[in-house]
C-alpha positions, -999 to 999 in steps of 0.1 A, spaced: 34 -384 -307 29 -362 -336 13 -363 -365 37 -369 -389 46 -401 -368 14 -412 -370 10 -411 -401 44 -431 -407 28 -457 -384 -1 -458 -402 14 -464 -432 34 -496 -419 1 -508 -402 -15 -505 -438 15 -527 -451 8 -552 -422 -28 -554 -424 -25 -560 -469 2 -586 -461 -29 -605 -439 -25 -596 -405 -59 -584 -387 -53 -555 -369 -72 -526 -354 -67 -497 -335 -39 -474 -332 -25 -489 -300 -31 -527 -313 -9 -519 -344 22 -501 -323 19 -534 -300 18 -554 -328 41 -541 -348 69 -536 -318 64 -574 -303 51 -599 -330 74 -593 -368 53 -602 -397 57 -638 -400 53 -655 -438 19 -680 -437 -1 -697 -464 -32 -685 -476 -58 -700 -502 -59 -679 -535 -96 -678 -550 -82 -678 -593 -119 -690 -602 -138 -677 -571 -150 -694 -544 -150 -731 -563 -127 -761 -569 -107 -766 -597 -84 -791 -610 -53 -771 -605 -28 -791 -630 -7 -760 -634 5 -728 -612 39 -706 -607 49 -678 -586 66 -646 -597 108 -639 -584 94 -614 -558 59 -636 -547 35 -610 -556 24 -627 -591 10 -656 -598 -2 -678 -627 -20 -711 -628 -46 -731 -647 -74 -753 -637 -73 -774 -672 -97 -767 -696 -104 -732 -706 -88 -702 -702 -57 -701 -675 -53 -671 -651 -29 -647 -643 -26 -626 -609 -7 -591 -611 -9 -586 -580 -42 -569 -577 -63 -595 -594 -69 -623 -613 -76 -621 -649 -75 -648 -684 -47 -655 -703 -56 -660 -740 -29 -666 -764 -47 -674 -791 -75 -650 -789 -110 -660 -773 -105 -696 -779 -103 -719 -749 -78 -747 -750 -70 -780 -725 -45 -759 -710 -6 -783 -701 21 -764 -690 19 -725 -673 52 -707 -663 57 -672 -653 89 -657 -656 107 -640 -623 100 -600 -633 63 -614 -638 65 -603 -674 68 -632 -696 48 -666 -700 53 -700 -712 22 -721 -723 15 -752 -735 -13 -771 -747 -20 -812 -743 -24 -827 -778 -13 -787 -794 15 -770 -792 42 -745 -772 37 -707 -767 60 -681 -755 46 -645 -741 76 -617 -738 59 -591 -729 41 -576 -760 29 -609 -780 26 -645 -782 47 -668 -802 46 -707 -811 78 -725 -804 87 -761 -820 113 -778 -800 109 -811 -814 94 -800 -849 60 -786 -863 37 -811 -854 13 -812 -823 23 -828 -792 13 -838 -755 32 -809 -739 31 -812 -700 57 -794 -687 82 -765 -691 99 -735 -674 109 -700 -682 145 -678 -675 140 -649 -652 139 -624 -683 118 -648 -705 143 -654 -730 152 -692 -722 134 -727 -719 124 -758 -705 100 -778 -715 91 -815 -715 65 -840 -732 43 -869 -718 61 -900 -732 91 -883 -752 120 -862 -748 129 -832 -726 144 -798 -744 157 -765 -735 165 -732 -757 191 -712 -746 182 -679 -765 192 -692 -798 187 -732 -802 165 -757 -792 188 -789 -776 173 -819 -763 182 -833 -725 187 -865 -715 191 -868 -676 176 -905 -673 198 -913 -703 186 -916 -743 151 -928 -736 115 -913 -734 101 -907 -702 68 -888 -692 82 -851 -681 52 -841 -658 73 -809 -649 103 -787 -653 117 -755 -641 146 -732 -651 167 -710 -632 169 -673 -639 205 -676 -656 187 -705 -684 215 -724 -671 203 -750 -644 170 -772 -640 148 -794 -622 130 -818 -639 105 -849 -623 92 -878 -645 62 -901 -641 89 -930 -632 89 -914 -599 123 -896 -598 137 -863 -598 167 -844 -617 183 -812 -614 214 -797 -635 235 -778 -620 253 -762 -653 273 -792 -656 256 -824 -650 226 -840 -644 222 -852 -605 194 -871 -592 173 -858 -560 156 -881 -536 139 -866 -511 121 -893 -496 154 -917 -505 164 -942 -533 120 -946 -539 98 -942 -566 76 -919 -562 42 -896 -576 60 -863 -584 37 -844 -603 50 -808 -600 83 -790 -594 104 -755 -591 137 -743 -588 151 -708 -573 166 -682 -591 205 -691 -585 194 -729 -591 199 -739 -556 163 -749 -541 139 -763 -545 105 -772 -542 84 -807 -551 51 -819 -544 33 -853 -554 5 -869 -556 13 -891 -526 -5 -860 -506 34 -842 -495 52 -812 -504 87 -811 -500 114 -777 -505 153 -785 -502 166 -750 -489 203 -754 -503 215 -778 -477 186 -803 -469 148 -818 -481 119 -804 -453 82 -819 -457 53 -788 -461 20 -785 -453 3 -759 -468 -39 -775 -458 -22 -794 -427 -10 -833 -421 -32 -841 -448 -38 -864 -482 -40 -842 -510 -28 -850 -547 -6 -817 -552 -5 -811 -592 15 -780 -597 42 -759 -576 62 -725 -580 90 -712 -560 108 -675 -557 133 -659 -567 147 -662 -530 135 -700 -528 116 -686 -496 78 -682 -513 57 -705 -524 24 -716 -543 7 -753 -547 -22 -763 -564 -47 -799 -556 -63 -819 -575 -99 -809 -577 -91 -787 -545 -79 -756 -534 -52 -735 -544 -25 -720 -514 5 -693 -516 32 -692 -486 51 -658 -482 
């Protein structure tokens, strides 16, 4: 073999070997890489270093490779794909971070802050939004359009609202009453949404009504986080019943990114393609699939 075709197989064993795959040796590669395809798995993300955090918060960039996600108080992170660094919208001033979305090109950020208020990132600079007026409030969920331009965002005991580039408008998919958003998503469009409340049911919009989800059937349950795909088609729930669940366009299929286990999942993020993921536990671990 020559060179130069080494050199291309080298390069595709580099690719391999960043994606997480342990390989060494020329030979172990070509086997490899002729016999077993690269197979997507999850993996635990260290945002804070080796420690456990309350993970209330997290989201996953359209292509997987960027991540955000908060651990509560102090300053949330951000992943570019190299490495984790702090957010800090309002300068060096920690906050009890609420809501953290990322938008799909991994440019843009939505923020919110318990008992504070709403912030929008586009790129260059951060800017304060008032959905439901200018006054403080328990913000604890929200979503962001693919090029950061359109909203979601709900509030513990209150209303749910969305801002289509122009306007605020509030939602009402459980009817005209308040209800403890405890997360939202957006698709790329800013046309359809998920939503989950803390009376144990789910929502999505498809552009022209509001349609309950029940994964686990017509039950109450714990769901404390949620995502939707770019197109609006999948999606991905977890709760604090210890499950994660992703519907895949046709049907609901139980996760298990640390095993058959117990955790209380806080916070979820899905891909553009609906295909990656990233969860976050309660006082745990944080873990990526893709």
């Amino acid at each position: 073999m020559t060179d130069e075709e080494k050199a291309v197989y080298n390069d595709l064993a580099k690719g391999y070997t960043e994606k997480g795959q342990a390989m060494t040796g020329y030979n172990l590669f070509l086997k490899t890489y002729t016999t077993v395809p690269y197979l997507p798995f999850w993996m635990e993300q260290q945002a804070l270093g080796d420690t456990y955090a309350w993970w209330y918060h997290c989201d996953i960039s359209g292509d997987g490779l960027k991540y955000v996600a908060s651990g509560g108080a102090g300053f949330p992170r951000f992943f570019d794909g190299a490495k984790w660094t702090p957010l800090k919208p309002i300068g060096d001033v920690e906050e009890n971070t609420g809501p953290l979305r990322i938008s799909r090109d991994g440019n843009c950020f939505i923020m919110g802050v318990t008992g504070g208020r709403l912030r929008t990132f586009d790129g260059v600079v951060w800017t304060e939004q008032q959905p439901a007026g200018d006054e403080t409030r328990w913000w604890y969920s929200a979503g962001i359009s693919a090029n950061g331009t359109k909203f979601i965002a709900g509030i513990i005991g209150g209303r749910l609202y969305t801002f289509d580039g122009m306007s605020w408008t509030e939602q009402r998919p459980a009817g005209d009453v308040d209800q403890s958003w405890l997360s939202c998503d957006i698709s790329d469009d800013g046309t359809k949404f998920i939503a989950c409340a803390f009376t144990g049911r789910i929502w999505t919009f498809d552009g022209v009504a509001w349609t309950e989800q029940r994964p686990l059937g017509d039950i109450d349950a714990w769901w404390r986080a949620c995502g939707i795909s770019a197109d609006g088609t999948k999606f991905i729930v977890a709760g604090g019943d210890g499950r994660v669940y992703t519907f895949d366009g046709v049907s609901w299929k139980e996760q298990q990114p640390d095993g058959d286990g117990g955790k209380v999942w806080l916070s979820c993020g899905i891909s553009a393609n609906g295909n990656d993921f990233i969860v976050g536990a309660e006082y745990d671990r944080l873990f990526s699939y893709g």
